[in-house]
VOMIRO-43709 format. One record per residue: residue in one letter; y, x, z of N, C-alpha, C, O in turn. Coordinates in steps of 0.001 Angstrom, whole numbers, padded with zeros to 6 digits, always signed. Last residue first. Layout:
N
AYXZYXZYXZYXZ ...
***
This chain:
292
X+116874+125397+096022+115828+126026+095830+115736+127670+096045+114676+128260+095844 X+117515+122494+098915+118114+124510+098755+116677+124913+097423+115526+124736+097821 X+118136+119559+097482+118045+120713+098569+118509+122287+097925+119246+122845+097113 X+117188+115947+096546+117435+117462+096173+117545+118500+097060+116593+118288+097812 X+116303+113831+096764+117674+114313+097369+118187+115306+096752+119364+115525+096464 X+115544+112161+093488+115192+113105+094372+116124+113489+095702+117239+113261+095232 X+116341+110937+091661+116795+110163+092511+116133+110971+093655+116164+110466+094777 X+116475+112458+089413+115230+111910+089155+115277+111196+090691+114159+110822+091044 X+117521+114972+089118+118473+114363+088141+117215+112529+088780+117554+111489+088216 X+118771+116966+091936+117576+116489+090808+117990+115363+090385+118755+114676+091063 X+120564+118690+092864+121007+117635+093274+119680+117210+092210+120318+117251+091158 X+121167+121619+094749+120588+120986+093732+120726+119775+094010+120985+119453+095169 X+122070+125321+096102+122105+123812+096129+121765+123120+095278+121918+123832+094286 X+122152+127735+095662+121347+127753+095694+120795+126245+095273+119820+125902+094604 X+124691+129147+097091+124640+129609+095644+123419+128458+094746+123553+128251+093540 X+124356+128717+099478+125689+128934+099285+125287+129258+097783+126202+129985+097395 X+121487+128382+100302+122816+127159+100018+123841+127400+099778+124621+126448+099764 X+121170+130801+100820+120541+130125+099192+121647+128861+099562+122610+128644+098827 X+122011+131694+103390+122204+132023+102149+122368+131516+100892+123291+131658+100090 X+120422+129702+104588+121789+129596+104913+122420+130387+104038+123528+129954+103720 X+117666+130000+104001+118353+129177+103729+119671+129094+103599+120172+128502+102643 X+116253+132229+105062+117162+132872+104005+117692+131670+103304+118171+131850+102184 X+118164+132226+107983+117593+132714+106538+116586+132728+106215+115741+133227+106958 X+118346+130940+110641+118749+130458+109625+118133+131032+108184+117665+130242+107364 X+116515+131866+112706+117748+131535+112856+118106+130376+111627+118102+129156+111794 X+112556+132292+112485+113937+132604+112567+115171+131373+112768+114881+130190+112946 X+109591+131603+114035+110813+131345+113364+112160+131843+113838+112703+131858+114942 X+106824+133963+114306+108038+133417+114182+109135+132949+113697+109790+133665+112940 X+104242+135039+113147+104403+133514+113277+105636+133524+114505+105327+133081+115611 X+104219+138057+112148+104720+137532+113037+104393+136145+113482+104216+136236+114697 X+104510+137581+109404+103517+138387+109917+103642+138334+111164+102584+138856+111515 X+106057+135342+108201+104524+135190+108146+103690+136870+108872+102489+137122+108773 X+108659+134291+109775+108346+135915+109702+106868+135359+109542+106342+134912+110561 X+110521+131154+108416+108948+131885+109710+108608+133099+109358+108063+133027+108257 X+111740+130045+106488+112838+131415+107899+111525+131670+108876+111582+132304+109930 X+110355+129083+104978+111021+130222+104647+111276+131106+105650+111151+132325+105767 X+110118+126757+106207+108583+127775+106021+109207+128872+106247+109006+129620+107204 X+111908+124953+105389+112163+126203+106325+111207+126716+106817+111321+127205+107942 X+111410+124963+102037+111865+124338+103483+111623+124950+104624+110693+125740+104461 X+113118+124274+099008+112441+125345+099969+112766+125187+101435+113871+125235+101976 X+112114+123116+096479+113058+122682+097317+112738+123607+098194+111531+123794+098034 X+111056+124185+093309+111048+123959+094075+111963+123721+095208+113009+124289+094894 X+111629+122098+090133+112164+123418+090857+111559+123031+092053+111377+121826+092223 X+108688+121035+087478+110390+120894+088585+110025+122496+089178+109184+123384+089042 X+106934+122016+085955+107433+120621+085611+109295+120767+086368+110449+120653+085954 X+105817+123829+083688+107012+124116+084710+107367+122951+084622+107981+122525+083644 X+102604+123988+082294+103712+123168+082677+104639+123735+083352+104015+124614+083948 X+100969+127218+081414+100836+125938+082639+102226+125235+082140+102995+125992+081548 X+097389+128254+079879+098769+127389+079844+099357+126273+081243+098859+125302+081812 X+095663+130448+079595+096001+129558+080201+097140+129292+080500+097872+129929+081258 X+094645+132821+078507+094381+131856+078074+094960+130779+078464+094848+129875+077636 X+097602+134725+079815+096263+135429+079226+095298+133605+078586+096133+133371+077712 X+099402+132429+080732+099547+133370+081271+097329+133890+080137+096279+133252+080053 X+102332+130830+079090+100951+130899+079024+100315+132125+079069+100345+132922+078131 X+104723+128303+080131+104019+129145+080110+102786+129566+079990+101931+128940+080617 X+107094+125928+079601+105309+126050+079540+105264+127685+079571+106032+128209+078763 X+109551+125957+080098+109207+124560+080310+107394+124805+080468+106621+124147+081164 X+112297+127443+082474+110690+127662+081556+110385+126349+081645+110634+125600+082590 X+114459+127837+083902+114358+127125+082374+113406+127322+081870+113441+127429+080644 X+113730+129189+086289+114129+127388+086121+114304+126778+085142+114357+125550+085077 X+113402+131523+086142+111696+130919+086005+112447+129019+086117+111813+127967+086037 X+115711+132901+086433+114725+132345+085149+113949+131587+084868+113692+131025+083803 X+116323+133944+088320+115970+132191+088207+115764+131999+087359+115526+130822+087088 X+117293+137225+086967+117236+136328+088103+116992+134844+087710+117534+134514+086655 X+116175+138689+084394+117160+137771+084576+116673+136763+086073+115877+135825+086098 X+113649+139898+084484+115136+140583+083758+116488+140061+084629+117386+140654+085227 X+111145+139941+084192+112059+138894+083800+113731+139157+083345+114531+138837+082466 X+109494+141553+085672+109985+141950+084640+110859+141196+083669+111245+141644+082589 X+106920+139336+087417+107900+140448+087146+108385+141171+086061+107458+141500+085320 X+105738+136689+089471+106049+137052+087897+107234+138455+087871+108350+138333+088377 X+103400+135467+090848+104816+136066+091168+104351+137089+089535+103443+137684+088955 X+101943+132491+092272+101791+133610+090944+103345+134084+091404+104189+133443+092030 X+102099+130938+094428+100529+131284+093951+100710+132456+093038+099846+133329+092958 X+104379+131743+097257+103654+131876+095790+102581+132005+095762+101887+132720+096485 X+105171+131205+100252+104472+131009+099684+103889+130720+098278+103131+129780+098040 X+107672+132726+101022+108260+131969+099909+106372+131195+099577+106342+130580+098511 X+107527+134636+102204+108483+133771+103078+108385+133050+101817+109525+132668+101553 X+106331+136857+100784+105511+135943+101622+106248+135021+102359+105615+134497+103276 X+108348+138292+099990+108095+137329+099063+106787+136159+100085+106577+134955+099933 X+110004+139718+102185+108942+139916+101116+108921+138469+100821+109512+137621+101489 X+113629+140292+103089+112363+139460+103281+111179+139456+102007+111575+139170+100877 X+116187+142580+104131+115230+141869+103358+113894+141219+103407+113011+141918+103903 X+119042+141306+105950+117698+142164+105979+117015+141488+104902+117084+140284+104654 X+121550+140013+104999+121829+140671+106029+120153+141939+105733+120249+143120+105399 X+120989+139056+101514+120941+138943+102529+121314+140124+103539+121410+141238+103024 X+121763+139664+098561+123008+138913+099508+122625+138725+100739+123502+138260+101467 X+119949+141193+097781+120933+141578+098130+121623+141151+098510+122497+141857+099014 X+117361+139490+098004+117273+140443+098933+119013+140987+098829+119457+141226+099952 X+118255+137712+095657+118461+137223+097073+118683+138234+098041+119652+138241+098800 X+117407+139645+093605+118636+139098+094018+118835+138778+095021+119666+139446+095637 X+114780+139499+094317+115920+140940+094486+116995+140264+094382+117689+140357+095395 X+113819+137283+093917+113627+137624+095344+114501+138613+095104+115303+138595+096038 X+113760+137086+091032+114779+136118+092131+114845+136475+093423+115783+136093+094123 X+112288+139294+090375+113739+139202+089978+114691+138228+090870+115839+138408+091276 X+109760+138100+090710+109999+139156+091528+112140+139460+091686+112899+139693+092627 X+109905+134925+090831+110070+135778+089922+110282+136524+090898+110838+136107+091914 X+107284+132127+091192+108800+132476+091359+108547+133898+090738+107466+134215+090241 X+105172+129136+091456+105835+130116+090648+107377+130657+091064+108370+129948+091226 X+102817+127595+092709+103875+127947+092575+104281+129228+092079+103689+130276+092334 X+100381+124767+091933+100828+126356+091320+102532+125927+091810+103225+124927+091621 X+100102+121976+091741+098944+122919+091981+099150+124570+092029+098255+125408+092138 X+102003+120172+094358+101836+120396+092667+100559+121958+093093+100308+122602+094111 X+102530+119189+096581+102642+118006+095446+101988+118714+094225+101519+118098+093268 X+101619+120758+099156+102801+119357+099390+102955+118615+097797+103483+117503+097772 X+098129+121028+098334+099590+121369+098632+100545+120291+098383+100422+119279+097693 X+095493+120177+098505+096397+119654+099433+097530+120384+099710+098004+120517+100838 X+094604+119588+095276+094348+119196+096779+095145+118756+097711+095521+117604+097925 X+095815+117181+092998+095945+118530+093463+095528+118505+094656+095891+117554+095348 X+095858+116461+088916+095251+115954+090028+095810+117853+091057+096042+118964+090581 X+096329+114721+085930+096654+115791+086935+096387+115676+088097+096699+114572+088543 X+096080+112078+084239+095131+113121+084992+095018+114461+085924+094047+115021+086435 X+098356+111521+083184+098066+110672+084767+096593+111163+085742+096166+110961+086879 X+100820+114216+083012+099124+113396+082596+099137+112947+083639+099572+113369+084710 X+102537+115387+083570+102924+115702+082241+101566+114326+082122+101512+113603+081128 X+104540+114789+086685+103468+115399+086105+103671+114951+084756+104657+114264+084490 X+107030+113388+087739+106815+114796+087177+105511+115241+086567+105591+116243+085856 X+105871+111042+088896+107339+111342+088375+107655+112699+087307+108407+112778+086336 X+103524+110963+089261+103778+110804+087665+105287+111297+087419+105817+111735+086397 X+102143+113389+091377+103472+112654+091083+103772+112579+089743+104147+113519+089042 X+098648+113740+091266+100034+114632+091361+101289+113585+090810+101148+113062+089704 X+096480+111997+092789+097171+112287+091599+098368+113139+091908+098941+113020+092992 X+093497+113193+094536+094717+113170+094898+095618+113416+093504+095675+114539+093003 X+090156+111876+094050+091471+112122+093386+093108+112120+094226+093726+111077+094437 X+086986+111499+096207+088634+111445+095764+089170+112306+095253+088995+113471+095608 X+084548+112428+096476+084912+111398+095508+086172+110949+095659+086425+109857+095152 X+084728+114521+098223+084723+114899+096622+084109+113792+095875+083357+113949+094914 X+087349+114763+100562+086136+114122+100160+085938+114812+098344+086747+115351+097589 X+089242+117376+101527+088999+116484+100664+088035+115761+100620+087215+116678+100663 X+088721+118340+104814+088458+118937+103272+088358+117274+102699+087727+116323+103160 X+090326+119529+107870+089291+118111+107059+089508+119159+105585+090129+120202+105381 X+090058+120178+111870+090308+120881+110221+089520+119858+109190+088405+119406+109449 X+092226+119164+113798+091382+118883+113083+091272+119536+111602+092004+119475+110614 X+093948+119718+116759+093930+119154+115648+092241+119365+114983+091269+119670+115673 X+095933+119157+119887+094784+118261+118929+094788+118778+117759+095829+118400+117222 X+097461+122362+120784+097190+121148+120555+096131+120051+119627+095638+120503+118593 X+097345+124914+120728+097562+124293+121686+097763+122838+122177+098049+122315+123254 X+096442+126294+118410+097820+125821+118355+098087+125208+119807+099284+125003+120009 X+093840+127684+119526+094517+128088+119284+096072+127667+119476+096853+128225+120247 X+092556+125094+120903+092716+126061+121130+094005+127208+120475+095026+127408+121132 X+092481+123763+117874+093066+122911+118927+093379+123735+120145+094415+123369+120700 X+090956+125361+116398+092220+125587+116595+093107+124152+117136+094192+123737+116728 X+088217+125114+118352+089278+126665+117352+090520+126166+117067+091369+126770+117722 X+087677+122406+118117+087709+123542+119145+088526+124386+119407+089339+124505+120324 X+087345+121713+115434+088646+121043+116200+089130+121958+117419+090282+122245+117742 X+085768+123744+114658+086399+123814+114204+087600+123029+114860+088720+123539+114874 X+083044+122280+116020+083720+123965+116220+084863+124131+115869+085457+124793+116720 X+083231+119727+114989+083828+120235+116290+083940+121402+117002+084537+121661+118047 X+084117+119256+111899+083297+119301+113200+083969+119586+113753+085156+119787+113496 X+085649+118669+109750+084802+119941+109154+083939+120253+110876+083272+121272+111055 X+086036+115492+107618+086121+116320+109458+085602+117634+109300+084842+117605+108333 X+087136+114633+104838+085963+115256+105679+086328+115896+107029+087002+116921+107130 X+089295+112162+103767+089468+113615+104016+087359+113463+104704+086656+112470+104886 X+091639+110578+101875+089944+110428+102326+089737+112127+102195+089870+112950+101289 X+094529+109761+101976+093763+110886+101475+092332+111012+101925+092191+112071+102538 X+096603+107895+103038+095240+107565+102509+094595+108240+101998+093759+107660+101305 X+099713+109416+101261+099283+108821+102441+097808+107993+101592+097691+107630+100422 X+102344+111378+100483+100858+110987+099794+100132+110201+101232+100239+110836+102281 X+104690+112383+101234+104527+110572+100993+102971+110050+100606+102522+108911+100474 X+103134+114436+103227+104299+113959+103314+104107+112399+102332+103441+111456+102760 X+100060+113763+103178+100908+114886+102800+101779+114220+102475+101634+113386+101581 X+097260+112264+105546+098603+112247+104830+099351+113622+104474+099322+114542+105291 X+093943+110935+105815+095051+111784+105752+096324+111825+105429+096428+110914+104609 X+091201+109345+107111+092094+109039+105786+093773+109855+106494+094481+109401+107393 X+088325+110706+107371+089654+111239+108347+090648+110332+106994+090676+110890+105897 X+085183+110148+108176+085864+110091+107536+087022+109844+107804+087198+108827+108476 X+083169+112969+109857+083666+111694+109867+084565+111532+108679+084832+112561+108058 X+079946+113922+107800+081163+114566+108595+082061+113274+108535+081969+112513+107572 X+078623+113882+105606+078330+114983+106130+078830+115202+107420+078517+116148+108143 X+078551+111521+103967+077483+111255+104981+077550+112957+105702+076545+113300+106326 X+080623+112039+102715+081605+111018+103619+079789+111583+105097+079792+111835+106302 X+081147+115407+101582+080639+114046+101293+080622+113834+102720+080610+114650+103642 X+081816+117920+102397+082657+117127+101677+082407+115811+101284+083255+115113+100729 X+082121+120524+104509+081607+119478+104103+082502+118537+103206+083725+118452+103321 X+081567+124321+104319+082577+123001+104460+081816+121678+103805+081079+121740+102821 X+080695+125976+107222+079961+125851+106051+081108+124187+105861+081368+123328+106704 X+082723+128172+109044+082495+126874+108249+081506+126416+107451+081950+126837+106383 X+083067+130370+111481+082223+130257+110457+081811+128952+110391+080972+128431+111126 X+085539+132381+113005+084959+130974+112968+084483+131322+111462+084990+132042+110602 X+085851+135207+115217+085833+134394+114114+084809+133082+114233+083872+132793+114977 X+087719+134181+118643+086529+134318+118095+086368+134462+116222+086976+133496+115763 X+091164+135294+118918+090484+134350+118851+089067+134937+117997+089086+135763+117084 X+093232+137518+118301+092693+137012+120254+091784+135426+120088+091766+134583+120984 X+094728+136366+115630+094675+137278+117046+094043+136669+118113+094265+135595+118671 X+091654+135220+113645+092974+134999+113973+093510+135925+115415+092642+136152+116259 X+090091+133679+110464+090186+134695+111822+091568+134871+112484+092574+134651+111810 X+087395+131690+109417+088637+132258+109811+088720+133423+111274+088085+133775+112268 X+085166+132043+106467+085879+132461+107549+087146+132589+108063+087995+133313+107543 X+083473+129324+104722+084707+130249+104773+085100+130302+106332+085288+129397+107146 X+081201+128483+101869+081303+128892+103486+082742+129974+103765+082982+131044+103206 X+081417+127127+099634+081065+126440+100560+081018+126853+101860+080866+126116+102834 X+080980+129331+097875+081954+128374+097768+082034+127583+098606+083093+126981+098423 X+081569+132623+100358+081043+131884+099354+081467+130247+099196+082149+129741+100087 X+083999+133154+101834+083030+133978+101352+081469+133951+100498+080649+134812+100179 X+087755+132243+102143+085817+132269+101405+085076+133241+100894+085270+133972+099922 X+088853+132983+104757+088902+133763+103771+087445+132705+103304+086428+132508+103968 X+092331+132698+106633+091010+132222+106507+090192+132870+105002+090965+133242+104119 X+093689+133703+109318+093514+134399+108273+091866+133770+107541+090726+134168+107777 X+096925+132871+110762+095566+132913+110602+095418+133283+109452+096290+133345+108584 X+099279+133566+111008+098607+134360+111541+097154+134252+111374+096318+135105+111671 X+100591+131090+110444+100641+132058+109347+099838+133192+109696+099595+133943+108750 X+100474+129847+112496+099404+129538+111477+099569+130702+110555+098601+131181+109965 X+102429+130237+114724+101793+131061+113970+100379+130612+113393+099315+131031+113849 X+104331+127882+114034+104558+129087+113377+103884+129757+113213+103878+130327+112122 X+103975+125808+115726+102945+125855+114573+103148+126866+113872+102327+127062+112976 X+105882+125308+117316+104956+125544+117713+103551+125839+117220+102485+126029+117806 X+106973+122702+115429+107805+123756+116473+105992+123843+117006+105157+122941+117073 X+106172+122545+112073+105672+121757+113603+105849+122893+114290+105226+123931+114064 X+105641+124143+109807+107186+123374+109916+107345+122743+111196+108468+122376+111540 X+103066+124656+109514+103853+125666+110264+105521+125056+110262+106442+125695+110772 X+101507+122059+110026+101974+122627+108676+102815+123776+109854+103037+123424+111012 X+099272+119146+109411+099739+119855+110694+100105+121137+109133+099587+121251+108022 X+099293+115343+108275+099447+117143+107984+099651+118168+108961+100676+117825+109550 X+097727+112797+110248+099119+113492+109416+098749+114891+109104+097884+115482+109751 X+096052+112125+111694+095670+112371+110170+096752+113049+109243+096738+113569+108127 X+096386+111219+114639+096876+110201+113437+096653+110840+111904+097025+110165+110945 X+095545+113976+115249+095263+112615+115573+095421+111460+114681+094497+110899+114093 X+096414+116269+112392+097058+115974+113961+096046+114400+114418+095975+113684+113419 X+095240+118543+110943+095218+117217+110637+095636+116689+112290+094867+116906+113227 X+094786+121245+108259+094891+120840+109583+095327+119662+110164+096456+119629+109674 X+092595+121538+105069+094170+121438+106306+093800+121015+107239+092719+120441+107372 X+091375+123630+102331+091149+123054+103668+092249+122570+104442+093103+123455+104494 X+092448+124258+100452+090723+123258+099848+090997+123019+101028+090922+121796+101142 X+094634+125754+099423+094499+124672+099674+093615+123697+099791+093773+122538+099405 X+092346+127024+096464+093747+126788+096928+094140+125790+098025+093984+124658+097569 X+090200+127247+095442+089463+127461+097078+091566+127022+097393+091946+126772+098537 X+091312+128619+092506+090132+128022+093330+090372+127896+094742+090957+128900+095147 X+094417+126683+091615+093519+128198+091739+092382+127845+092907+092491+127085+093869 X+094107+123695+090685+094927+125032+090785+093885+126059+090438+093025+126249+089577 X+092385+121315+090332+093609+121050+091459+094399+122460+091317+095486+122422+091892 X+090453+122153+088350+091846+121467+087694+092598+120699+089032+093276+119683+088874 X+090713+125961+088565+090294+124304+088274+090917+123237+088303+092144+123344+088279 X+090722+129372+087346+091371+127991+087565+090718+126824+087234+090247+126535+086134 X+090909+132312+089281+089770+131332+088658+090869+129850+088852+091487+129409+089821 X+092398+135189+089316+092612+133910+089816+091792+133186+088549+091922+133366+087338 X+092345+138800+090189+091611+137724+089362+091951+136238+090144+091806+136120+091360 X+093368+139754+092118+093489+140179+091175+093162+139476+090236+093876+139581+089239 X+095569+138169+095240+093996+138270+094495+094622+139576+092773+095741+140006+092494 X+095644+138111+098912+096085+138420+098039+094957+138868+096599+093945+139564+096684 X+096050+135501+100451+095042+136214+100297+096009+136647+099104+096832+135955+098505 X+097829+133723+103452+097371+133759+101988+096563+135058+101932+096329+135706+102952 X+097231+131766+106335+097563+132975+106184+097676+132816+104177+097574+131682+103709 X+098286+128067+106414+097635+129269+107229+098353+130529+105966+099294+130451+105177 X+098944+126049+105189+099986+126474+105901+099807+127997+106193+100662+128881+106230 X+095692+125018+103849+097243+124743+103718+097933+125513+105269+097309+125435+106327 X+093633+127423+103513+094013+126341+104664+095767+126203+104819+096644+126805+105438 X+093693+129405+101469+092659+127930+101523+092904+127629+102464+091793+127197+102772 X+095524+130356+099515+095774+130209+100705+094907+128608+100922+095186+127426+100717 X+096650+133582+096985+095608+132011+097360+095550+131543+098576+095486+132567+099257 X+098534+134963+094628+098343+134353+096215+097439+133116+095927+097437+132176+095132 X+099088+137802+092777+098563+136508+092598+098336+135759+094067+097623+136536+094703 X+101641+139570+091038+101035+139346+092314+100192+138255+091633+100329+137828+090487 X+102634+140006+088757+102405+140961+089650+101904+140689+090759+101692+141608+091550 X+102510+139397+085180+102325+138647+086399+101780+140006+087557+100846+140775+087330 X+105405+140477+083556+103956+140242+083019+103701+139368+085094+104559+138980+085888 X+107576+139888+080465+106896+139814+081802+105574+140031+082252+104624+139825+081496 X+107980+139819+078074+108085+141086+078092+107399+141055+079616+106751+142030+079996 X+108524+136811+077414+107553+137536+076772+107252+138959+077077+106319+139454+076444 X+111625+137519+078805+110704+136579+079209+108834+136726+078796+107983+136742+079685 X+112991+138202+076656+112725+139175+077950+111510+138453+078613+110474+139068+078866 X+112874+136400+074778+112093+138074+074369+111860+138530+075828+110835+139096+076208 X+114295+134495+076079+113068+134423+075747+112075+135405+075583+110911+135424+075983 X+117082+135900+076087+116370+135569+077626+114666+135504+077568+113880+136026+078359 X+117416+135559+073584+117212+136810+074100+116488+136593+075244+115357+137053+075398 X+117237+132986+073618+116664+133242+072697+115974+134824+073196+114808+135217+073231 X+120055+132158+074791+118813+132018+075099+117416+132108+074291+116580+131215+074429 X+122104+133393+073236+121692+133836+074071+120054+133460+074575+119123+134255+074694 X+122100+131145+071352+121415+132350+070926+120656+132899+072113+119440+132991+072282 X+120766+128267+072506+122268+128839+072316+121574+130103+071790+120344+130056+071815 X+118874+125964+072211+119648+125841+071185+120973+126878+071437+122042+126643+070873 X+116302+125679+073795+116851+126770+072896+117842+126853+072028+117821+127684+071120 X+115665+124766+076859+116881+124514+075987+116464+126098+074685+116432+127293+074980 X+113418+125445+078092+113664+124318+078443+114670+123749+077376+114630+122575+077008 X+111216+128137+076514+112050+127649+077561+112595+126121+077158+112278+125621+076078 X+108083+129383+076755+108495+128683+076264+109820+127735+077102+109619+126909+077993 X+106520+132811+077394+107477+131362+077660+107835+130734+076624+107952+131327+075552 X+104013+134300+078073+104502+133732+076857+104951+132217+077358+104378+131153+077592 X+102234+137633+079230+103353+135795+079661+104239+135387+078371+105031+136144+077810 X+101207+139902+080077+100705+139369+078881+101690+137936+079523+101305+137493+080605 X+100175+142324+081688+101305+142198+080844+101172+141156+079559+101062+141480+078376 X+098487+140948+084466+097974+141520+082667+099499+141575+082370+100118+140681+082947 X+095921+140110+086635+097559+140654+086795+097171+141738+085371+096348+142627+085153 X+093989+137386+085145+094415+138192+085611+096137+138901+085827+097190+138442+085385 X+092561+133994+085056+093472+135033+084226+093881+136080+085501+094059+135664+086646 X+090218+131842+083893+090408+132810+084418+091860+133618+083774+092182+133805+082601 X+088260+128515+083846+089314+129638+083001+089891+131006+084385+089846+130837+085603 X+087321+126476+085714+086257+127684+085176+086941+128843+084045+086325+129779+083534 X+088980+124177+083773+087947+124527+084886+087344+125553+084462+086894+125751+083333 X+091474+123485+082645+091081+125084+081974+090236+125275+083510+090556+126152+084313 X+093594+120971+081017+092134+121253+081564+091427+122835+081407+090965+123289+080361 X+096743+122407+082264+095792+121137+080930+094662+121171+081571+094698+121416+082776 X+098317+123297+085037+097509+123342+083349+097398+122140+082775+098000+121077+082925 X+101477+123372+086028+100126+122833+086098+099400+123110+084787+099921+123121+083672 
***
């Protein structure tokens, strides 16, 4: 997560300056140089939690993430989260929503009309939806109408509802882990930025049966030249061209993973059934813990 860097910018630059978790063995010292030697190779943005991502060159940062990140979700009757983890929700990944200015964003999707949002965010624009992300519950959300319930109540084949944050609410990010009681994040499952290493996906790619792109892993930033597989689990701060982020925790990885995002099918088992054999965690912080 950053500090405060609204309206900061950073690009795909050979430019990453770690700062790791332990320095007290040599070795890890070296790991560090390699680490400084990285640079950032991808960038992902994905304004309707679950849906399609975008691939960027330039990422604008505010203080829930990367712009437009997660600005929009899908919302079942009761307000709960609709997420491609819902049998029958796989192919969200098929949608393809895009902003095309800050306030108006297109989706698009196989064998469906495009849809054109202008998004609302104050309570007098649109009903008021109080929401949930897994424990975050009471999220004062915006209805985005009834073109939009239309579309993809249609689509998924069931009720839902596209909402946007209100923009007089704060969703805090988990003191458990956050660094400030000011950290704040739309509507990804807890934190504003994910991070993994081109290096961790090759590894993996070799213990698996077939290889899987990195889009089974929904990243905001993908980092390359690390050297060293999981690296990215002893970074405590990184600081990508002006902007500094936190590595608070590891991620848990949930079976998003095994959905073919070009496809919206779920698979069997991988690339879980793998990663648990090497992969397992137990968080020190009364967490369950899982597969990262």
């Amino acid at each position: 997560m950053p500090e405060v860097f609204r309206g900061s910018y950073f690009e795909r630059k050979p430019e990453v300056n770690v700062e790791r978790k332990n320095e007290l063995e040599p070795k890890l010292n070296d790991l560090k140089e390699q680490l400084n030697e990285s640079s950032v190779s991808a960038l992902f943005v994905y304004p309707i939690k679950s849906c399609a991502g975008s691939s960027l060159q330039t990422a604008e940062i505010v203080q829930t993430g990367i712009k437009h990140d997660r600005e929009l979700m899908l919302v079942s009757v009761n307000g709960r989260f609709i997420s491609q983890r819902d049998r029958g929700c796989e192919k969200l990944g098929l949608v393809k929503p895009e902003f095309l200015s800050d306030d108006l964003v297109q989706v698009d999707a196989p064998n469906m009309p495009k849809l054109h949002i202008l998004v609302a965010k104050k309570s007098e624009e649109g009903e008021v939806i109080k929401a949930s992300v897994h424990n975050s519950t009471g999220i004062k959300t915006i209805d985005q109408g009834e073109d939009a319930r239309k579309w993809f109540s249609e689509y998924l084949g069931r009720e839902a509802r596209l909402v946007a944050m209100a923009n007089d609410y704060t969703r805090q990010v988990s003191q458990r882990w956050a660094p400030r009681k000011s950290d704040q994040v739309g509507f990804a499952d807890g934190y504003n930025f994910l991070l993994i290493s081109q290096e961790s996906l090759d590894d993996l790619n070799k213990r698996l049966p077939k290889q899987l792109p990195v889009s089974r892993f929904r990243p905001n930033i993908v980092l390359s030249g690390i050297k060293t597989p999981y690296e990215e689990d002893q970074m405590k701060t990184i600081k990508i061209g002006n902007v500094t982020f936190d590595v608070v925790k590891p991620c848990i990885r949930c079976v998003i993973t095994t959905i073919d995002q070009e496809k919206g099918i779920r698979g069997l088992k991988e690339p879980l059934a793998t990663l648990a054999k090497y992969r397992m965690t137990k968080l020190k912080t009364g967490d369950k813990g899982g597969i990262l």
